[in-house]
C-alpha positions, -999 to 999 in steps of 0.1 A, spaced: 467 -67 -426 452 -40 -401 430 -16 -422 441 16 -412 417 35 -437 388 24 -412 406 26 -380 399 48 -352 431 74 -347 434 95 -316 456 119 -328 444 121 -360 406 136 -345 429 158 -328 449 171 -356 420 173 -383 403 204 -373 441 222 -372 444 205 -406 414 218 -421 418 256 -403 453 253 -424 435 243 -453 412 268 -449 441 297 -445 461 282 -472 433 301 -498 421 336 -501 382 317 -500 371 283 -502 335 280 -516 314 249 -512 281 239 -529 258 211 -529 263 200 -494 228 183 -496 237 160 -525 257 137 -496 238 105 -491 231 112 -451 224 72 -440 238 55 -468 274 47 -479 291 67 -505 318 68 -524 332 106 -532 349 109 -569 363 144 -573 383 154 -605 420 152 -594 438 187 -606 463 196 -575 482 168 -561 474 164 -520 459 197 -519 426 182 -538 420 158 -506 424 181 -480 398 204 -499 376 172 -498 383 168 -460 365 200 -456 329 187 -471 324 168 -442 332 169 -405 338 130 -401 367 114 -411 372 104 -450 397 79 -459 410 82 -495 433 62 -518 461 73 -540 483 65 -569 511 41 -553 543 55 -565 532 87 -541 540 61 -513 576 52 -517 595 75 -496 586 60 -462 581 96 -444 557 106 -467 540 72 -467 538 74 -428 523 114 -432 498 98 -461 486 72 -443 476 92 -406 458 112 -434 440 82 -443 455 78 -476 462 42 -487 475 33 -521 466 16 -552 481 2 -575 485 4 -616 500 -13 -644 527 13 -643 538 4 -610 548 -35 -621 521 -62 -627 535 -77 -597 518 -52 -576 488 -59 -594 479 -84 -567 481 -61 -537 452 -43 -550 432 -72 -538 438 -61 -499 433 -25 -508 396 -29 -521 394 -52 -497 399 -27 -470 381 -5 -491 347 -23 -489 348 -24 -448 355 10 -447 326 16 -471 306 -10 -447 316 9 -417 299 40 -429 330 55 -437 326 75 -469 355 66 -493 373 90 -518 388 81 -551 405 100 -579 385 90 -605 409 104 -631 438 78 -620 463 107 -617 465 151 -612 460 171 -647 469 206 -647 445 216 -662 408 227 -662 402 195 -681 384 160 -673 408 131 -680 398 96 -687 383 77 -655 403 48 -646 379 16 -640 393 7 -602 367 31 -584 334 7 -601 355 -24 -595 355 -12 -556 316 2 -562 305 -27 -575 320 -56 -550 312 -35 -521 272 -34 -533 271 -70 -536 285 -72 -495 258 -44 -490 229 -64 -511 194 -41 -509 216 -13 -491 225 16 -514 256 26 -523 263 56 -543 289 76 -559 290 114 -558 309 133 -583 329 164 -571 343 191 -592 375 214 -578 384 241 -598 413 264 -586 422 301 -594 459 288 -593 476 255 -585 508 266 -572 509 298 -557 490 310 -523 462 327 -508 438 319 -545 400 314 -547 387 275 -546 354 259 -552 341 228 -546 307 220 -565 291 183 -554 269 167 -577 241 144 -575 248 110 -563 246 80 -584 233 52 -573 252 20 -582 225 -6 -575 212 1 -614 242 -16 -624 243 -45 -607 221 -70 -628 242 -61 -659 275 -66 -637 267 -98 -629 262 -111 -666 289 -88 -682 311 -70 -659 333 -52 -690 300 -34 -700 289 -25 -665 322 -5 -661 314 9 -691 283 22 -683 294 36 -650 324 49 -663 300 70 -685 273 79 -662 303 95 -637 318 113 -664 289 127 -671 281 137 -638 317 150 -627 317 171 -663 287 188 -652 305 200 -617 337 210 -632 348 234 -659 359 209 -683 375 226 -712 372 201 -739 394 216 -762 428 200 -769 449 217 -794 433 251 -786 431 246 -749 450 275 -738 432 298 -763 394 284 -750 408 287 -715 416 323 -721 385 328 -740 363 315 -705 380 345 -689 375 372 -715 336 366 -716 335 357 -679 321 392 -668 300 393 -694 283 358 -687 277 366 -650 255 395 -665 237 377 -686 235 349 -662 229 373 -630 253 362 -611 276 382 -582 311 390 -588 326 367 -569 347 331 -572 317 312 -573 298 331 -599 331 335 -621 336 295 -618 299 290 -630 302 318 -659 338 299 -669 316 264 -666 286 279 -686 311 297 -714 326 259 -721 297 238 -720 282 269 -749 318 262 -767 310 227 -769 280 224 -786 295 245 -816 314 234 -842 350 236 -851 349 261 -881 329 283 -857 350 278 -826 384 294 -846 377 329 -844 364 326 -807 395 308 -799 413 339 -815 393 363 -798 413 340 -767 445 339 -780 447 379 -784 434 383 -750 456 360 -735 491 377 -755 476 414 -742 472 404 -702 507 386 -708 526 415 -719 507 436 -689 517 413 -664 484 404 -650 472 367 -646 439 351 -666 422 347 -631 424 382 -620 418 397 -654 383 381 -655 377 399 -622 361 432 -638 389 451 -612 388 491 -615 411 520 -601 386 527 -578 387 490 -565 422 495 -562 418 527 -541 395 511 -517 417 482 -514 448 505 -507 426 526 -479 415 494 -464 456 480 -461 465 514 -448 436 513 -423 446 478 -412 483 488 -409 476 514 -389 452 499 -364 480 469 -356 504 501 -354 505 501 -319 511 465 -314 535 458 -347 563 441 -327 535 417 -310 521 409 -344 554 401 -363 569 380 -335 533 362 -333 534 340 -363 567 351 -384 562 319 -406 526 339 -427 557 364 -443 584 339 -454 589 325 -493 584 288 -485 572 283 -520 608 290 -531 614 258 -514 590 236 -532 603 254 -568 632 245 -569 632 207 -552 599 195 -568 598 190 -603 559 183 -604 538 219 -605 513 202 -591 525 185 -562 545 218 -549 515 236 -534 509 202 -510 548 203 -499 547 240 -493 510 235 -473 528 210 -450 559 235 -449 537 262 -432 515 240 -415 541 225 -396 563 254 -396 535 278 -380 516 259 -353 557 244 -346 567 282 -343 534 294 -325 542 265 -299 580 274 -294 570 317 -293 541 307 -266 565 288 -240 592 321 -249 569 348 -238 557 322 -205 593 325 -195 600 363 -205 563 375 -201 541 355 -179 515 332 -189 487 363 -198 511 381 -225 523 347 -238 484 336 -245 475 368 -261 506 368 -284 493 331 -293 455 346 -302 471 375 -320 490 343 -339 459 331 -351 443 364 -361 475 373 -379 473 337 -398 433 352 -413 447 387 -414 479 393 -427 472 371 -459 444 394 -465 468 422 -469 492 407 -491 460 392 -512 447 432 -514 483 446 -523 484 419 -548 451 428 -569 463 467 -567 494 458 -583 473 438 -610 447 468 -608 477 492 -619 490 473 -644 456 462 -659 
């Protein structure tokens, strides 16, 4: 079977950098941390928490310049179209008790090919979780990523190979143009395992199932609660401006992401008697921004009028600077101003998986539409006007978000 996690793709080196500018555009900021932590001579294996469908390995994609190969829940892969897009991704599937016993056995090829990729240098990407949550919220790790981790160290013998936990946390799943951050952890390193694997494998999974979740808890903000999720969740937002003051950190999605993480992991180590009245203090806060109208993630913002003044001056200033060129800059990339997300609502049934559908939507759509516009103006224009409308395509793609994003937050300043 040809391993096309490890192969070489032309196309796909030639696509990935539009993919990841895409990626980038798809969000109002994408922050990443702990670059360093990646093993720079050694194989890895990348385990990020699994919250938002495709959208969580594209994010990964952008970590790392080479390419990553991945592999996903199988039932993803039965629509042959979007088997063919998955696997130029380099996305292969595997395979789980709920997608027959009989396709049990095929798994044996897939960590097969997983181990040469992981030989190859290739660092590998698994969902530890076994399947998307949406929620802020660690699920139980599946035991298939230290099956793969543990027969591709025994091919590798005194080589490392390690295991770096990834934490995603979103502003919002579905919608666009939201804050992202990606925080990598410390890698593990699997070779501590070994001797214990070879005597009693069970209890080797064990312990690396534990020493990941561990690690991927501390890079995440992993709301532990259950029953009161919602009301802790809401209770991370209310205190969030407080926390980055006491914690001195910037107003920004970062700092807001660590002062959710911090408020949690202080939740955590209190008991349940004393958790009820903080969980209330959550509960009202959530009903109040509810009947206002204003989101969790943008009431933990600390927004004021004045924001929302300087926000307005800055879309007024913008709108009047492409004044002169408005017919340019609307026929330039028409695709940033259409509802494709109404699409996605109302043909996919999982949240989670409708912000990847509508990303391909105006992936395609746009650089499709940019293409088409480009030869247009060649014929109409000449070859000078046509190029310019195509740069003023890509600004508008970084630009014209940014003034939906602002007239967004003063509508939530208003109301808030």
């Amino acid at each position: 079977m040809k391993n096309t996690l490890a192969d070489f793709n032309f196309f796909y080196s030639i696509l990935r950098p539009l993919v990841d500018y895409g990626t980038y555009n798809h969000y109002r900021s994408v922050t990443i941390k702990g670059r360093e932590n990646l093993p720079q001579h050694d194989a890895y294996i990348l385990a990020p928490c699994h919250q938002n469908a495709l959208m969580d390995a594209l994010l990964i994609l952008l970590i790392h310049p080479r390419p990553i190969a991945f592999l996903a829940r199988a039932d993803i892969f039965q629509k042959k179209a979007q088997a063919k897009a998955l696997n130029f991704l380099r996305i292969g599937p595997v395979y789980r008790i709920r997608d027959g016993r009989d396709n049990l056995s095929r798994n044996d090829q897939v960590f097969k090919n997983s181990r040469e990729v992981l030989e190859k240098g290739v660092p590998l990407c698994l969902m530890a979780e076994g399947t998307h949550n949406d929620k802020h919220q660690m699920l139980p790790l599946v035991k298939g990523m230290f099956r793969i981790a543990c027969g591709t160290q025994k091919e590798l013998g005194d080589k490392p190979l390690y295991i770096v936990p990834v934490g995603l946390d979103y502003d919002h799943y579905e919608d666009l143009y939201h804050n992202v951050c990606i925080n990598i952890g410390k890698p593990i390193d699997v070779r501590p395992f070994m001797a214990e694997y070879e005597s009693n494998e069970p209890v080797a999974l064990n312990q690396m199932r534990q020493a990941l979740a561990e690690g991927l808890g501390q890079q995440m903000h992993n709301v532990l609660a259950n029953e009161h999720y919602d009301d802790e969740y809401a209770y991370c937002h209310l205190k969030t401006q407080e926390t980055l003051k006491e914690l001195k950190l910037k107003n920004n999605p970062w700092g807001r992401f660590m002062a959710r993480k911090h408020i949690s992991q202080q939740l955590a180590q209190l008991t349940e008697e004393d958790k009820l009245p903080l969980y209330a203090q959550g509960a009202a806060f959530a009903a109040e921004q509810k009947q206002k109208g204003v989101p969790l993630w943008f009431a933990s913002k600390g927004w004021t009028r004045g924001k929302s003044l300087l926000a307005l001056l800055a879309v007024a200033f913008t709108v009047w600077a492409i004044a002169p060129i408005w017919k340019y800059w609307l026929l330039s990339n028409l695709i940033v101003y259409l509802p494709t997300h109404l699409i996605t609502k109302y043909k996919i049934k999982d949240p989670q998986f409708r912000s990847s559908v509508n990303f391909g939507i105006r992936l395609f759509a746009t650089f499709l539409y940019m293409l088409i516009t480009f030869i247009v103006f060649i014929c109409c224009k000449g070859f000078w006007t046509a190029l310019g409308v195509l740069l003023l395509g890509f600004v508008s793609i970084h630009v014209t978000p940014r003034i939906f994003i602002l007239l967004r937050d003063v509508w939530y300043g208003m109301k808030g």
